[in-house]
N, C-alpha and C positions, 0 to 999 in steps of 0.2 A: 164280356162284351156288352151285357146288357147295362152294366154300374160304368160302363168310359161313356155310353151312348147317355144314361140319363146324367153323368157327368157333364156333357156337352151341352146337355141342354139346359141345364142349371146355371153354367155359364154365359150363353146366350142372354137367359131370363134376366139372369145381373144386369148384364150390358147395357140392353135394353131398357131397363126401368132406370140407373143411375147414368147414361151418358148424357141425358137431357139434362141433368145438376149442372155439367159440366162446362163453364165458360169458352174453355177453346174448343169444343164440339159446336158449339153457338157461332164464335168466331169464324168456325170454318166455313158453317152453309152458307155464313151471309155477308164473307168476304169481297164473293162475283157481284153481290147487289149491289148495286148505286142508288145512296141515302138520296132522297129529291126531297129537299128545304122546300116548305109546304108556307108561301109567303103571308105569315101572321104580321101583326101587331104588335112587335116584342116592347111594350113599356117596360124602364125602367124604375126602378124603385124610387129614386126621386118625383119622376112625374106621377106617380101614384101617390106619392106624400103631398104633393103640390096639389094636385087633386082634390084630394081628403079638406088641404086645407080651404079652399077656395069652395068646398059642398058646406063645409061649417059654415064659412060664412054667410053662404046664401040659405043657409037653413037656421041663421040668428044664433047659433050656437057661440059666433065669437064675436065681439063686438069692432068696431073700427078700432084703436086703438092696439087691441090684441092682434087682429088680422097682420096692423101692420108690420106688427113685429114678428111675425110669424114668416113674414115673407121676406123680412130683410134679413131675420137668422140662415132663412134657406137661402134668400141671393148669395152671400158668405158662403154657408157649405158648399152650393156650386159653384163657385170661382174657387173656392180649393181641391175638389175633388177631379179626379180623371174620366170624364164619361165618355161615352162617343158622342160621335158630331153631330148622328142627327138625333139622340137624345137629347144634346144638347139645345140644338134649333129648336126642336118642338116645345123644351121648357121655357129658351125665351121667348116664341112665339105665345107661348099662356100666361106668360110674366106679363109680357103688353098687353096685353087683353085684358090683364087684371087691373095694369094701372090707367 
């Protein structure tokens, strides 16, 4: 009786310390919860390059000539690429600003 009882509880002790590894244990508590999108900033990686580019040039790093092309390589990548709308907006909102 005594070796089924510390049996049980050996058992127990597993449970406990390995059910938190477990992803559908995770899944389960926090199924009922509702995720609340916490309203950030999401930049995308273009306007972070466009960024960079437009801090070099105000930091002398590039000169007119380079800037320019710097910015007409990226006008092309964004006219080919798929982004969202209002990533998009906001890059040509900094495009005009730039020219």
């Amino acid at each position: 009786m005594l070796n089924l009882l510390g049996l049980f509880i050996i058992i127990i002790m597993v449970i406990v310390i390995l059910l938190p590894f477990n992803d559908n244990f995770w899944n389960y508590i926090n199924k009922n919860k509702k995720r609340i999108k916490t309203p950030l900033n999401d930049y995308s990686d273009f306007e972070l390059d466009l960024n960079s580019i437009i801090t070099d040039y105000q930091s002398g790093v590039l000169n007119d000539k380079e800037f320019d092309e710097h910015v007409n390589s990226f006008q092309e990548i964004i006219n080919k690429s798929s982004i969202d709308k209002n990533a998009r907006l906001r890059i040509e909102q900094l495009l005009k600003e730039v020219n």
